[in-house]
N, C-alpha and C positions, 0 to 999 in steps of 0.2 A: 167905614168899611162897606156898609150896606150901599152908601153911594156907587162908590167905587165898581161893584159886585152891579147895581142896575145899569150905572153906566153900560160899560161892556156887555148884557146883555143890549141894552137898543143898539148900540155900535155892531154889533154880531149880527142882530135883526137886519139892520139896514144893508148891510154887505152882502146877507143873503137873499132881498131884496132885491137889489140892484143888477145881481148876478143872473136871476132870473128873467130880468128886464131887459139881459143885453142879447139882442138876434143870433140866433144860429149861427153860427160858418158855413162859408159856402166852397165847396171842392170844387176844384181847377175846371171850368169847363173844358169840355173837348176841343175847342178852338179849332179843327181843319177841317171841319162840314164832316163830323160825326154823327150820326145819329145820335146818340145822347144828349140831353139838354140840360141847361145847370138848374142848382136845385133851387128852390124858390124864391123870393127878394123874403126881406125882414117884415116885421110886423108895420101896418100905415102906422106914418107922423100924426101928432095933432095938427089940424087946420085940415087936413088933405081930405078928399078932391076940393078946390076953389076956384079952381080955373082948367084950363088947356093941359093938355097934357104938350110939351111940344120937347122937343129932340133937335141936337146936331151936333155934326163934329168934324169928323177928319180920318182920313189913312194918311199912314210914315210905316217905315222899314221896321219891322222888326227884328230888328236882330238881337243875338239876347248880351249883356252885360258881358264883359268892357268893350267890346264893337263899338268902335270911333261914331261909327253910325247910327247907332241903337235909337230906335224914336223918330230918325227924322224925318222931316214932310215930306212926304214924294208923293208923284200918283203913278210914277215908271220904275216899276219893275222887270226884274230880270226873272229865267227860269229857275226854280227854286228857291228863290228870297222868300220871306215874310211878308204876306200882305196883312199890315197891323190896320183894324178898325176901331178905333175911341171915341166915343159917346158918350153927352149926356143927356139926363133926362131931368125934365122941370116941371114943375106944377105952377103951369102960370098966374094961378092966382096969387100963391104967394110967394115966386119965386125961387122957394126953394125945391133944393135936388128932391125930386121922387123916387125914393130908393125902392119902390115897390114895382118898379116898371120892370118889363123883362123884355131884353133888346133880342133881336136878331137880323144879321147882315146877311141880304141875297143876291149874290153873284151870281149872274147870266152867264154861264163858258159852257163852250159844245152842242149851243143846244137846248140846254136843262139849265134849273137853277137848282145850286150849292146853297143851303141855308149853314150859316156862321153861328153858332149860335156864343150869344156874347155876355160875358160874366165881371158883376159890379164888384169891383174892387173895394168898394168902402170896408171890411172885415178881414179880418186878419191881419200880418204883418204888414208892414209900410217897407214895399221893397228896394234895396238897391238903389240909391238914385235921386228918388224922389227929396224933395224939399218939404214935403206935410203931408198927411195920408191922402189918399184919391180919393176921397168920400165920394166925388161927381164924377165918376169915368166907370164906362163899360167897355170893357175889349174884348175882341175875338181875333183871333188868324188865320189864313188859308195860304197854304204853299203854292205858290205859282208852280203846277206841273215840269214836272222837266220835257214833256213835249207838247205845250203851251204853241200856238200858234201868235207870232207877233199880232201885232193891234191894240182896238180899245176894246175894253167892255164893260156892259152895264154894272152896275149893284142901286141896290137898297136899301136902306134900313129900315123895319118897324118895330113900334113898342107897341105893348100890351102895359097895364098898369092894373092893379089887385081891386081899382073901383068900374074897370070897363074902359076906360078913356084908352085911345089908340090915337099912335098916330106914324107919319113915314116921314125921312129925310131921303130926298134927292139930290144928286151933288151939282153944283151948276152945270147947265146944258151945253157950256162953250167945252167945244172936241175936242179942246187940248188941254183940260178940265178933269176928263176920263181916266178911269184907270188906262193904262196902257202898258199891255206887253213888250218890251224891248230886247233884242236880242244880246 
């Protein structure tokens, strides 16, 4: 009985343990060039920093669940769509995701630039869709205006990471590469 009774304390211990070891949740970033920014990444990996910090990814449509479309690659949007930005970020030394990085996408339109600020999906539920959690993807959105002028325009992305390392992704330079407004 007295086993029994120690058991279930360590089994108690370690769960409370464990619970306290698992990062924060993170609330929905604002996604359409809010002011607001998300709240901060999890606590560093072991091994991290060992390398680069480096970054890349891609925009697709976001549209949201069951939209035949939802996700897909484009860089032409229309006025009012989903400009979806997915990202990840690495520690080149060892490969692995650095979930301490904090992304953000800057759109050039009008003029000024729109900071996206973009929010890592590895915490919380696994939503809708997916085939295995996102542990390595950060998204952010920006609605293409409803009086958006057709063309291209720039963006950016940079990271920041919890040891200093930064870095940018540029989408390739070929023009038809660009995002672009389409009527």
């Amino acid at each position: 009985m007295r086993t029994l009774a120690t058991t279930s304390v360590i089994v108690a211990v370690a769960v409370l343990a464990t619970l306290a070891q698992a990062p924060p949740a993170q609330a929905p970033a604002q996604g359409r060039g809010g002011a607001q920014a998300p709240p901060p990444p999890p606590a560093p990996q072991a091994g991290h920093p060992s390398g680069k910090l480096v970054i890349w990814g891609d925009v697709s449509l976001f549209e949201r669940p069951p939209h035949p479309d939802a996700c897909i690659l484009t860089n032409r949007f229309k006025r009012g769509q989903r400009v979806g930005f997915r990202m990840t970020a690495i520690d080149g030394g060892s490969g692995e995701v650095e979930n301490t990085a904090v992304l953000t996408a800057h759109i050039m339109y009008g003029g000024q630039t729109i900071d996206v600020p973009m929010r890592w999906r590895g915490v919380g539920n696994v939503p809708a869709g997916y085939l295995r959690p996102p542990i390595n993807m950060w998204t952010g959105a920006w609605v293409v205006p409803m009086d958006a002028p057709t063309g291209t325009l720039s963006y950016t992305v940079t990271a920041t990471d919890r040891f200093g390392r930064m870095a940018s992704f540029l989408p390739f330079s070929y023009e038809t590469s660009q995002l672009t407004i389409v009527p």
